[in-house]
C-alpha positions in Angstrom: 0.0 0.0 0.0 1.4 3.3 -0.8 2.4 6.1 1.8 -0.2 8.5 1.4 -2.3 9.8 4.2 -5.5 8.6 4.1 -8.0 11.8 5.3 -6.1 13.5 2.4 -7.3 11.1 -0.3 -10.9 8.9 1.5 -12.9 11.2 -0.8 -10.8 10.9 -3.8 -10.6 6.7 -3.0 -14.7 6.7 -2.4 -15.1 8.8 -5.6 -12.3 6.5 -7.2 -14.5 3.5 -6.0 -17.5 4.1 -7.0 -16.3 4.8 -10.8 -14.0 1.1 -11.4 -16.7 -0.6 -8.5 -19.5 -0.3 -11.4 -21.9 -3.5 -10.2 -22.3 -5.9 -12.9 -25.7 -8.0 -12.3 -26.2 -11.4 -13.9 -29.2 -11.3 -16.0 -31.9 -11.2 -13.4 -35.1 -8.9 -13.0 -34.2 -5.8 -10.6 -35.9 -6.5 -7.4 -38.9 -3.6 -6.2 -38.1 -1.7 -3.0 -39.1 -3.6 -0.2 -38.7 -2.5 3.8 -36.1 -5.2 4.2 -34.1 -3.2 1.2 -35.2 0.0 2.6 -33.5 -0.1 5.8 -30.0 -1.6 4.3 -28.4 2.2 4.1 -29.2 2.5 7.7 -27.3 -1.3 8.6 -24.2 0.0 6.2 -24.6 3.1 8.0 -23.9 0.9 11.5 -21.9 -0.9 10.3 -19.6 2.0 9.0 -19.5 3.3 12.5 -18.7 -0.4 14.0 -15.8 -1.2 11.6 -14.0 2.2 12.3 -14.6 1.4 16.2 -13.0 -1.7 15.3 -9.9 -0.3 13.7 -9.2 2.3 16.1 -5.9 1.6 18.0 -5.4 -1.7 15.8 -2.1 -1.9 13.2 -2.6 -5.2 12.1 -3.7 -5.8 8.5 -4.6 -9.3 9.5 -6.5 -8.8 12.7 -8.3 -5.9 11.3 -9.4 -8.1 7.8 -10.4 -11.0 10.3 -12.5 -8.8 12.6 -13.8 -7.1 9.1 -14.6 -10.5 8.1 -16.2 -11.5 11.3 -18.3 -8.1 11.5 -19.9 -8.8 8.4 -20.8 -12.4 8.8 -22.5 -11.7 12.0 -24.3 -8.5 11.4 -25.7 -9.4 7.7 -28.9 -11.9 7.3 -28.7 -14.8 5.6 -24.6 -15.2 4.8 -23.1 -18.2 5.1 -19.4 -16.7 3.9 -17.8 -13.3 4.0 -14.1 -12.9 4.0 -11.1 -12.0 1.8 -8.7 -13.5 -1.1 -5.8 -11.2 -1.6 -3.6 -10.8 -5.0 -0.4 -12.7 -5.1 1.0 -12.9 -8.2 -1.8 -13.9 -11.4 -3.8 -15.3 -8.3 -6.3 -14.8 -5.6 -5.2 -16.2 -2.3 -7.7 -17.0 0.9 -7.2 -14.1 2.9 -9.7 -13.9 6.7 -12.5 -15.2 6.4 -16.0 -16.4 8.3 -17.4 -19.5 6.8 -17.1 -23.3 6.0 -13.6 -24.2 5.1 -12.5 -22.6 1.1 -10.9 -22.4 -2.2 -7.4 -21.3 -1.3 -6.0 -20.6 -4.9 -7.9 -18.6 -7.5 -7.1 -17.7 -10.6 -7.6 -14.1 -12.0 -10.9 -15.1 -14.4 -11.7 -17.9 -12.7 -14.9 -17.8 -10.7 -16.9 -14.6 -9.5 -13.6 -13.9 -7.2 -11.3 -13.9 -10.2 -13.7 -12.3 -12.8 -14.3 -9.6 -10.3 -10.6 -8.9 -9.4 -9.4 -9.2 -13.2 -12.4 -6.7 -14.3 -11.8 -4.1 -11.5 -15.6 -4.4 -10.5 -18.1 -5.1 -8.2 -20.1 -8.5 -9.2 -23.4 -9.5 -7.8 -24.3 -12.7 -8.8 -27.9 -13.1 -7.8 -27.9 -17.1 -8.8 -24.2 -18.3 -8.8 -25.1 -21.7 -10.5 -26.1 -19.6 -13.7 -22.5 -18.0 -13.9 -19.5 -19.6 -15.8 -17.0 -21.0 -14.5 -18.7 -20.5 -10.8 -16.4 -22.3 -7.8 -18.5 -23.9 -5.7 -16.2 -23.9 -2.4 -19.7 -24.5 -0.1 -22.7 -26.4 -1.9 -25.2 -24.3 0.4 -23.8 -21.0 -1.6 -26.4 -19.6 -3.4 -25.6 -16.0 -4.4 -22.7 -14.0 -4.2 -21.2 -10.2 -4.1 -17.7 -10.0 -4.5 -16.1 -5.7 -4.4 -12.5 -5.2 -5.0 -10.4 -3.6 -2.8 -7.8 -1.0 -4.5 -5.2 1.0 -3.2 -4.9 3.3 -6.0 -5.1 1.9 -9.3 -3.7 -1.1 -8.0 -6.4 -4.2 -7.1 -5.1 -5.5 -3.7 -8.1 -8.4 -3.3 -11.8 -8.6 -2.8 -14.3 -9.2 -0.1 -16.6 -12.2 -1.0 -19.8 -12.8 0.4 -22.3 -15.9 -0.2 -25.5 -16.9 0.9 -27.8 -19.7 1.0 -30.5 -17.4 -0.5 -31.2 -16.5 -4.4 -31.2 -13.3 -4.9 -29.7 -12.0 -1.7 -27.6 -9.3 -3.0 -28.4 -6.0 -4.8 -27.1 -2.4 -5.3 -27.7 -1.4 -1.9 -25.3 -4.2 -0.6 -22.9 -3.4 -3.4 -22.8 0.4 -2.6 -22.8 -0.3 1.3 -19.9 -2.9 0.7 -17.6 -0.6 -1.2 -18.7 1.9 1.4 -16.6 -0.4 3.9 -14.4 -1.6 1.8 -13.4 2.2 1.3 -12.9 2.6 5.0 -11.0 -0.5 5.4 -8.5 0.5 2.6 -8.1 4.0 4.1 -7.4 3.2 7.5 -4.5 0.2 6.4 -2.9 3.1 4.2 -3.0 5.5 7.0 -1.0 3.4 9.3 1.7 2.9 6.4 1.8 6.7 6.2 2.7 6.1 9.9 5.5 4.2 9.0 
């Protein structure tokens, strides 16, 4: 991660993020505005507040992506995964994570993970035995939302979610993800500006 301060350049990264996270959608119908969907700003809204809470103080990438990881998979209905593969190389490598046991080797193209992280964008996959190439790592995996993580114009990873539900992930999740995501990002840079 690069040296930069990260109060400096959060709006520039969310601004940044929001351009190369453009969410590609399988081919499904959009789904109308329900309450449940209505009140997902407000649990990314939370859940901003509970992620920086759980950074403050803490300079460890790992122990921040695991409790990142873990925040997620408790706080969000009906996920049976959430956690991170990082970039090493041409590949995506099992990062933190909450979940049955997974893939630990991805390629870049290979699976939402890799398609996502080789395209620079946010993929929600609202039925993930209808994508190509799909990696089933838990059988009970239904859908899927994988958002890159960037420092710069450099891909570092992605965050991966699954669920047991079709259908579980939509715009809101996607823009409330990145949302985090963005935050994550920002605070590891700042403690390498530290350095």
């Amino acid at each position: 991660m690069t040296s930069r301060p990260a109060k400096k350049n959060l709006a520039k990264k969310q601004t940044a993020a929001k351009k190369k996270a453009t969410t590609k959608r399988s081919p499904a119908k959009r789904r109308a505005a329900t309450p449940e969907n209505n009140a997902k700003p407000t649990l990314y809204g939370n859940l901003v507040v509970q992620l920086l809470s759980l950074l403050k103080d803490e300079h460890d990438f790992i122990a921040n992506a695991a409790n990142f990881s873990a925040l997620l998979f408790n706080a969000l209905p009906n996920v049976n995964w959430a956690g991170f593969y990082f970039l090493q190389g041409d590949e995506l490598v099992l990062g933190p994570f909450q979940g049955n046991p997974a893939c630990v080797r991805i390629p870049l193209g290979t699976g939402v993970c890799g398609v996502a992280a080789q395209q620079c964008e946010t993929i929600i996959v609202p039925n993930v035995h209808e994508f190509p190439g799909h990696i089933a790592c838990d059988v009970a995996s239904n859908s899927e939302i994988v958002v890159p993580l960037f420092d710069g114009e450099r891909i570092l990873g992605v965050l991966d979610l699954d669920s047991p539900t079709i259908g579980r992930f939509d715009d809101q999740d996607a823009e409330g993800l990145n949302e985090l995501v963005t935050v994550f990002v920002a605070h590891e840079e700042g403690l390498n500006a530290d350095d």
